[in-house]
C-alpha positions, 0 to 999 in steps of 0.5 A: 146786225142781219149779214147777207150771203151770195155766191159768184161760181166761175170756172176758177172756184166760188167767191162768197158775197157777205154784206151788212147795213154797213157794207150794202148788198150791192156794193160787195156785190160790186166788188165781187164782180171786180175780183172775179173779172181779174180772176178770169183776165188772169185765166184768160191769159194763161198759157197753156203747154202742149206737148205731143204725147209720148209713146208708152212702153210695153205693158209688161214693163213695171213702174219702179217703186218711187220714194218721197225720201230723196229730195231731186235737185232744183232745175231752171223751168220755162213759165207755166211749165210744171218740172217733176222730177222722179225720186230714189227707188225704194224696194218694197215687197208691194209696188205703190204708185211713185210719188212727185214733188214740184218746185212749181207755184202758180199765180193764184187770186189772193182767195186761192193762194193761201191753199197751194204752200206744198204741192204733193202729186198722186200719179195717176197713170202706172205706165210712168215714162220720164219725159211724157205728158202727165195729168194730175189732179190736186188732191189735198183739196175735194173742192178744187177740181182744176186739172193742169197739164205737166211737162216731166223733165229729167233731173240734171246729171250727178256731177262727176266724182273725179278722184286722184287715183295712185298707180302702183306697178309692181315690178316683175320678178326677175326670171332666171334666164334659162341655161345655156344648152350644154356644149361637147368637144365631142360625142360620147360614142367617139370618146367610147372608141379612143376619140379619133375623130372630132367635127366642129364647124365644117372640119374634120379634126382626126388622129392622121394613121399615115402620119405617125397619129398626129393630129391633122384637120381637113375639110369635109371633102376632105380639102384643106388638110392641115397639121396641127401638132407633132405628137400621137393623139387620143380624145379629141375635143374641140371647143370654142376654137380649142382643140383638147387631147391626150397626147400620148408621147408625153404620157397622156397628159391632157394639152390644148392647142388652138383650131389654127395650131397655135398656143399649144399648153399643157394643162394637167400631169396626170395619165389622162384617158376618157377626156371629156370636155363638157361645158366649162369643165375637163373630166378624166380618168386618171390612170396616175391615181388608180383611175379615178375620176378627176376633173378641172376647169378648160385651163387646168385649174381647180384640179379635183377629184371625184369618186373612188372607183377606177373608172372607164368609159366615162361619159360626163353628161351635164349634172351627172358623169356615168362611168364603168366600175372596174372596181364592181366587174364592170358595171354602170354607175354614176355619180354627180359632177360633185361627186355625190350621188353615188349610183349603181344603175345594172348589174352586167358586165358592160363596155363600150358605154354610150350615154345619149339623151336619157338611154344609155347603151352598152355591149353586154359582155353578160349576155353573149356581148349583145347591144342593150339600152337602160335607162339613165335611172337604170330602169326598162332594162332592153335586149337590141341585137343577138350578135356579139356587138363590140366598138359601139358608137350611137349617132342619131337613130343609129347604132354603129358596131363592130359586129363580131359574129360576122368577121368585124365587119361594119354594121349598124342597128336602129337604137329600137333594136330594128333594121340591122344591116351591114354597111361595109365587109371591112374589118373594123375598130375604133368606130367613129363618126362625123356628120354623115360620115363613119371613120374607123380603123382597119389594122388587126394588129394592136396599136397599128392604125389605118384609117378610112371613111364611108356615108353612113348608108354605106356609099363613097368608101375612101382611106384617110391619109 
């Protein structure tokens, strides 16, 4: 049976005529014309999307490397809108054009249809911009050389992960709060000069000459003078609203009395001498048992002794007490407030020691009875004065002193050893100070006393009484 070809081109494609006997030239020639006329109709009321052309980047941004792997989500298009979605980069020594998948598939005659089951994309502009106008051209078939215009679109976002997520605070450690700054009935250069004269809150707590040495207060004017007691009294401390001493008439034992002269108690039975009250603690030399250092709490209990040395000058000064050793001519030693630690510090004959901050200062009966200073390690070991310096007391930057090279009179030296310069031609002993004051005594005969006071620059002389 003869078959019969033509050909029908549009600007869809080509539609091939066949005809036999059977089926006439005409008739499929007929039938040709129908399908092309509904394939151009179909053309005809395409839509076409125009979309300005976006701006392209600098040249010198590269295109990411694309990979066919990662499948994008599916997204809502609008109708004749092709949405191509960029897929996971995939590094790679040599860059490739990236690669587009679509989920969209156009109406089609049933002549073409059969060919667009996938649809895979070569871009061919490397200057990519999600968002810009792309042509692309369907490669899989040479015979097909419509071109369509696509509209990029981002994917939608990645949904948010959301997590529970524990909080853990881990508790700070517990700091140990600082200790409390340390706390002295009186400075070491008073207690190193038979304690006279004690300040504490705007009064003067001293030993009254004019009344037997019995222990009187006063205001800093020197207004308000009140007695407290009617006994002789030696190493004043005040503390807290106590007032610690020696007293004298009961042999030394150690009493307390309050600021106001209330509550007198007795709180130890020893022979008590260099009283110190520091803290929470009373230290003492105790002549009752060869001088030894004992100590015992601010009611007297928890009486203990300490070294095995007989001691003067002592000087407690928190974790550590330096004393004289009589036992060892006088030198410096100190030990722990436990008694442990025993320590030899110089090797010089030393009296009137005064411990202040981490020097300690002394007269060096060794070396014509100069001032000195070592340190509290007994190191850096330095000459102050070369006059012969007795009843020393160092308060501040100052070094107050008997000066026996010039009559005993009342003297007073920076603690570098500069600016030695008299304060008053008056006998003196027992050097005490208190504020901007300097107290001490006049009387040249033994166990008299006479007390007087002047301003440290040497002004507002006055006697005590």
């Amino acid at each position: 049976m003869p078959i019969y070809m033509g050909f029908l081109c549009t600007e869809r494609g080509m539609v091939i005529i066949m005809a036999n006997s059977k089926f006439p030239l005409y008739i499929a020639a007929a039938a040709a014309l129908i399908a092309a006329g509904v394939f151009l109709s179909k053309k005809k009321n395409c839509k076409k999307i125009q979309i300005p052309e976006a701006p392209k980047p600098p040249v010198s941004k590269k295109p990411p490397v694309m990979s066919k792997t990662t499948e994008p989500p599916k997204a809502s298009v609008v109708p004749e809108t092709i949405n191509v979605y960029k897929t996971a980069p995939q590094v790679k020594t040599e860059p490739e054009a990236p690669k587009f998948k679509t989920d969209y598939k156009p109406s089609l005659p049933p002549a073409l249809e059969s060919i667009f089951l996938e649809y895979e994309f070569a871009k061919p502009d490397p200057e990519f911009i999600p968002g810009s106008i792309l042509q692309y051209t369907f490669t899989e078939f040479e015979d097909v050389f419509e071109q369509y215009e696509f509209a990029v679109s981002e994917p939608e976002p990645d949904p948010v992960i959301e997590a529970e997520l524990e909080l853990v605070i881990e508790a700070e450690p517990e700091i140990e709060p600082a200790p409390a700054p340390l706390t002295f009935g009186n400075t070491m250069g008073n207690l190193s000069n038979g304690g006279f004269v004690a300040a504490d809150g705007g009064w003067i707590y001293y030993q009254n000459s004019n009344d037997k040495s019995r222990l009187y207060k006063t205001r800093t004017d020197n207004t308000e003078k009140t007695k407290l007691n009617n006994e002789i009294t030696y190493y004043i401390n005040v503390l807290n609203e106590w007032v610690y001493y020696s007293n004298f008439d009961d042999g030394w034992k150690v009493y307390r009395i309050r600021t106001d002269g209330t509550q007198k108690t007795k709180l130890n039975d020893d022979d008590s001498h260099d009283v110190n009250v520091t803290g929470e603690t009373i230290y003492y030399s105790n002549r009752s048992d060869n001088w030894y250092i004992y100590k015992m709490g601010l009611d007297g209990s928890g009486r203990t002794c300490l070294n095995s040395d007989r001691s003067d000058y002592i000087n407690a000064q928190g974790e550590w007490i330096y004393y004289q050793n009589q036992d060892d001519n006088n030198r410096i030693y100190k030990i722990r407030d436990d008694g442990s630690d025993r320590t030899k510090l110089n090797n010089d004959i030393s009296y009137y020691v005064n411990v202040v901050n981490d020097w300690i200062y002394y007269s060096n009966m060794s070396d014509g009875k100069f001032l000195y200073k070592i340190r509290t390690d007994g190191t850096q070991k330095t000459k102050l004065s070369k006059t012969a310096a007795y009843e020393v007391n160092v308060s501040d930057d100052f070094i107050y002193y008997h000066n026996a090279g010039d009559n005993g009179y009342l003297y007073k030296i920076r603690t570098d050893g500069s600016e030695n310069t008299l304060i008053k031609e008056e006998y003196c002993k027992f050097v005490n100070t208190a504020g901007s004051l300097i107290y001490y005594d006049t009387s040249s005969v033994p166990d008299a006393h006479n007390l007087n006071r002047i301003a440290k620059d040497g002004t507002g002389w006055q006697k005590v009484n």
